[in-house]
C-alpha positions in Angstrom: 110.5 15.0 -94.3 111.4 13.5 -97.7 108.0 12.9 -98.9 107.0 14.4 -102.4 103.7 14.8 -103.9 104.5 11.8 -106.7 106.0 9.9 -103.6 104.3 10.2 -100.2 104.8 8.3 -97.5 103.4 4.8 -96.8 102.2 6.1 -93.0 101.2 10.0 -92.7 102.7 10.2 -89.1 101.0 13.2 -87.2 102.1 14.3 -83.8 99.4 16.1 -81.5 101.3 18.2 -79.5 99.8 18.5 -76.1 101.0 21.9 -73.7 99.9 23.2 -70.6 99.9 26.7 -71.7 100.8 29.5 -68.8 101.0 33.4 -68.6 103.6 34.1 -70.1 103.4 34.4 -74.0 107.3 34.3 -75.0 107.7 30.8 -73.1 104.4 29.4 -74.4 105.3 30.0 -77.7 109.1 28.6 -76.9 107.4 25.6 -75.4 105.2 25.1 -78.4 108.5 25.5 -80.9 110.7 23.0 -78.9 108.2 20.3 -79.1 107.5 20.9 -82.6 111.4 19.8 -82.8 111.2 17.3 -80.8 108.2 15.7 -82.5 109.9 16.0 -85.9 113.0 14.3 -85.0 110.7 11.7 -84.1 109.6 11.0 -87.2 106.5 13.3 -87.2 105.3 15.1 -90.7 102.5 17.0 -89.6 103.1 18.8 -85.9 99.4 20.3 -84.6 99.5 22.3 -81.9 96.5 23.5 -79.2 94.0 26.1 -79.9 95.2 29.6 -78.6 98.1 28.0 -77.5 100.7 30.7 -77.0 98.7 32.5 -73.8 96.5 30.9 -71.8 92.8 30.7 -72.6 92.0 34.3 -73.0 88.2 34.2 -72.9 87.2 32.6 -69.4 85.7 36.4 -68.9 85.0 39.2 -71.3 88.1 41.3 -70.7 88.9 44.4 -73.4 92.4 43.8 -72.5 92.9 40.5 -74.2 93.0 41.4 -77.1 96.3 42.8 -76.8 97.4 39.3 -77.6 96.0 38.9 -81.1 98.2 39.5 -83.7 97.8 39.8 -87.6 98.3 36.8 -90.2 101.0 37.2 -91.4 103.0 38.3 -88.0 105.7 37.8 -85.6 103.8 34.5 -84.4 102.8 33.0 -87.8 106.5 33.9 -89.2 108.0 32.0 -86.0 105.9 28.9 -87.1 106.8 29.2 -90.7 110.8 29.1 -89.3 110.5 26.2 -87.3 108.2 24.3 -90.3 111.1 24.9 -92.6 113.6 24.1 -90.1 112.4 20.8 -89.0 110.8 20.0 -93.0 107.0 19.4 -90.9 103.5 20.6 -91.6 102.8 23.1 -89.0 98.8 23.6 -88.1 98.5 26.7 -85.4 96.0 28.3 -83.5 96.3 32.2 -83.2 94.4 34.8 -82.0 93.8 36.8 -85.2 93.7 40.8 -85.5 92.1 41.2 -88.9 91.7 45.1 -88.3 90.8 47.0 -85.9 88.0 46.0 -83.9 87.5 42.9 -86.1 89.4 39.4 -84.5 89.1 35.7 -85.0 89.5 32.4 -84.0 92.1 31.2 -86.7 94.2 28.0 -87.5 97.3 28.3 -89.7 98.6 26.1 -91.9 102.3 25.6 -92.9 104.1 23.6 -95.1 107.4 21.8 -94.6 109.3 24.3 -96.6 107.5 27.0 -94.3 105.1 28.4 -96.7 102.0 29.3 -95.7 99.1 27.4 -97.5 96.3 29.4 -96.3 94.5 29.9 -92.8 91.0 28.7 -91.5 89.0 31.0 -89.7 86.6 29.1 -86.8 83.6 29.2 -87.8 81.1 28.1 -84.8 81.7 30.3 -82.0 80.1 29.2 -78.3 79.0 31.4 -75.4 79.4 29.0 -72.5 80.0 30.1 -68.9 84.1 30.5 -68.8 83.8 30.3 -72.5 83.2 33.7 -73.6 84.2 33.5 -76.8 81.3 35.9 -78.6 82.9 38.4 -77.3 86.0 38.1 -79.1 85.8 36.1 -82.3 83.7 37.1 -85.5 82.9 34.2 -87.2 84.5 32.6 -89.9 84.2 34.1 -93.2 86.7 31.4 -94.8 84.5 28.4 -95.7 85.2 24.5 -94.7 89.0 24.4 -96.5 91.2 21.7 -97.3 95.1 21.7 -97.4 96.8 20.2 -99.9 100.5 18.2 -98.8 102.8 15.6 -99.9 101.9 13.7 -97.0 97.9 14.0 -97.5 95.1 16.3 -97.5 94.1 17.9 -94.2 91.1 19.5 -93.0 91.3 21.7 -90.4 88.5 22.8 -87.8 88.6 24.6 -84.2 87.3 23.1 -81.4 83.8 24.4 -81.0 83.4 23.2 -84.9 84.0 19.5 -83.8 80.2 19.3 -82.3 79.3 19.5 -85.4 78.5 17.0 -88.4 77.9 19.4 -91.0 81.9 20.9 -90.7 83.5 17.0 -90.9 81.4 16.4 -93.7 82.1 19.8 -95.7 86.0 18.9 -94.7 85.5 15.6 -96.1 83.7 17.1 -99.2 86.9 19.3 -99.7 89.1 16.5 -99.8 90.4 16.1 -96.7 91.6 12.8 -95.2 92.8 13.5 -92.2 90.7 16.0 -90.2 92.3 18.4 -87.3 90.9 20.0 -84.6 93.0 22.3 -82.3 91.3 22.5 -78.9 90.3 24.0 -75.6 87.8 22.0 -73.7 87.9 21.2 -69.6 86.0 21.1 -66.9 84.3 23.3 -64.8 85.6 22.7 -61.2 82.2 22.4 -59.6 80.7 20.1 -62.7 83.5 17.5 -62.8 82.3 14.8 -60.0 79.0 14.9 -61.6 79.5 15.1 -65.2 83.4 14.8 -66.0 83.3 11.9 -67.1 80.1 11.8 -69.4 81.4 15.5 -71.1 84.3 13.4 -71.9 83.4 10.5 -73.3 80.8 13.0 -75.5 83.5 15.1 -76.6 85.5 12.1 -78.1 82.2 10.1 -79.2 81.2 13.0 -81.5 84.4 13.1 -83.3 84.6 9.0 -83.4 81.3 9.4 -85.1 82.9 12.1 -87.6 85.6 9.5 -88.3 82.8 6.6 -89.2 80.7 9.0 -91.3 83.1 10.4 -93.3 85.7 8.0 -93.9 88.6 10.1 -92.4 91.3 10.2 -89.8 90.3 12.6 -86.7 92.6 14.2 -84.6 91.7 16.0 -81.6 94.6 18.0 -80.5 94.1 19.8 -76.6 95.9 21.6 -73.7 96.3 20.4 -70.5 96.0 21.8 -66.8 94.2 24.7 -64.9 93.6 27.5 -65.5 91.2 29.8 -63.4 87.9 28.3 -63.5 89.2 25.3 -65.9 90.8 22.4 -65.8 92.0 21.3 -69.5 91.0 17.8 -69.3 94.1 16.6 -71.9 93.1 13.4 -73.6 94.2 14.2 -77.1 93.3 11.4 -79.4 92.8 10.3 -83.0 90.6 7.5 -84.4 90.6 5.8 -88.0 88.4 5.5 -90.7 86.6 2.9 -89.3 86.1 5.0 -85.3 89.2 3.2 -84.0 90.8 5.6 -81.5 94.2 4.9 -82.5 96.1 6.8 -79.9 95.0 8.9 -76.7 97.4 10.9 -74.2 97.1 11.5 -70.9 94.8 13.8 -69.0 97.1 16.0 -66.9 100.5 16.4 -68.3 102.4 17.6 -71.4 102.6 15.0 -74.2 103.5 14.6 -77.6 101.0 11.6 -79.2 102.6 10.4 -82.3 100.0 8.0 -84.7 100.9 6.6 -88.1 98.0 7.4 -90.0 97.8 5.2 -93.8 95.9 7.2 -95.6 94.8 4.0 -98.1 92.9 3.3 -95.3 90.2 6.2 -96.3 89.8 4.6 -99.9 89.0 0.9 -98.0 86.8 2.2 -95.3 84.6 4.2 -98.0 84.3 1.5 -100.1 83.5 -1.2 -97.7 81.1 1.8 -95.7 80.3 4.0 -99.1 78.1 6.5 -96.7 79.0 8.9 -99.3 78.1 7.2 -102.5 74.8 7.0 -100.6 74.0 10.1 -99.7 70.5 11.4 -101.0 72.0 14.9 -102.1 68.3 15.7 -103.7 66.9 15.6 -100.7 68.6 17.3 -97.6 67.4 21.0 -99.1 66.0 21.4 -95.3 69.3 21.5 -93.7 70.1 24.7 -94.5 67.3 25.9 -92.3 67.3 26.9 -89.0 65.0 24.6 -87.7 61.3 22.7 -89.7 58.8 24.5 -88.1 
């Protein structure tokens, strides 16, 4: 990547790297630095990888023994991304299972740039409690903020999965700057639900974030793993969508893929001033929403 920050690239091209992630760590993690390779020698500048994506979903059941798998920030994992960053000139985003201390973990997202410096690290800050989904259990919630990442090839907001329900982190993103937002993810089906509501859950999950894109003015990217795993089936179906709600690029459903999408990033300026939601906003008068609820 030759791209400075007086001389970026026409097209931000970002590669979602989808895995199917299995037990064991060393050849997830293998896996994960391969394709970052691969994606870079084919023309990607930013490489995003899965949530959690070096072991398999740890938190399909509320098992002390998982978290033998976090590590701390920095540590072996984060170095190993840093290497391959630097060695391929990409922007790295990563998904790790975080030992902060003891007895105090998170859900956190790396960032790295091309030269392999770390830029700084977003801690998830929505975490569910869903059947197979357990996640309360593990992660403290994000003490970090909504943070933006500043590259010669654009600024990126990053969330975690469970964040992408919601409106108020794309906006906060976009707030911070960001123009292309990231979202590392997890999300499947439960076995007995998919007949019945596979489809709908689907089409919901990638709705939500096309709405994101719209709202904002920004480039989404939805980056997830693929296959089953115990109770879930990692429905695939990494996408990202434009400015303007496009979806520009989707992969499959059931196998490993890397998506590559040319994102041009002029394309946030034009949407926002042709849709100026922002300009618009009444900023006097949304007070309420930091309530829990108007009773």
């Amino acid at each position: 990547m030759t791209a400075t920050h007086n001389n970026p690239p026409a097209s931000t091209v970002v590669a979602l790297v989808q895995l199917a992630c299995g037990g064991d760590k060393e050849a997830n993690v293998d896996n994960a630095l391969r394709l970052i390779g691969e994606a870079a020698s084919q023309g990607a500048h930013i490489v995003c990888l899965p949530e959690l994506f070096a072991t398999r979903y740890p938190c399909q059941s509320e098992d002390h023994g998982r978290f033998a798998d976090a590590e701390p920030i920095p540590g072996p994992l984060s170095t190993r991304l840093q290497q391959a960053a630097a060695e391929h000139r990409v922007v790295v985003i990563g998904s790790l299972f975080e030992k902060r201390t003891a007895g105090l973990y998170h859900n956190t997202a790396v960032v790295i740039d091309a030269a392999g410096h770390c830029l700084g690290m977003y801690r998830k800050m929505h975490i569910p409690d869903d059947p197979y989904y357990y996640e309360k259990f593990y992660f403290t919630p994000g003490d970090l903020g909504f943070r933006c990442f500043t590259t010669p090839v654009g600024q990126i907001g990053v969330g975690v999965c469970w964040d992408q329900w919601y409106p108020e982190t794309a906006r906060l993103l976009a707030l911070a700057g960001g123009q292309i937002l990231f979202f590392p993810t997890a999300i499947g089906w439960l076995s007995e639900e998919k007949e019945q509501y596979g489809e709908s859950q689907r089409s919901a999950w990638e709705t939500s974030m096309r709405a994101h894109a719209i709202a904002n003015g920004v480039f989404v990217a939805a980056v997830n793993r693929v296959g089953r795993e115990g109770s879930l089936e990692f429905w695939g179906s990494s996408f990202a969508a434009d400015p303007y709600g496009n979806v520009l690029a989707r992969a499959a459903s059931d196998c490993e893929q890397i998506l590559l999408v040319p994102c041009t990033l002029a394309t946030v300026d034009t949407a926002r001033t042709h849709w100026p939601f922002l300009r618009d906003r009444r900023i006097d008068a949304y007070q309420d929403l930091t309530k829990r609820f108007l009773d």
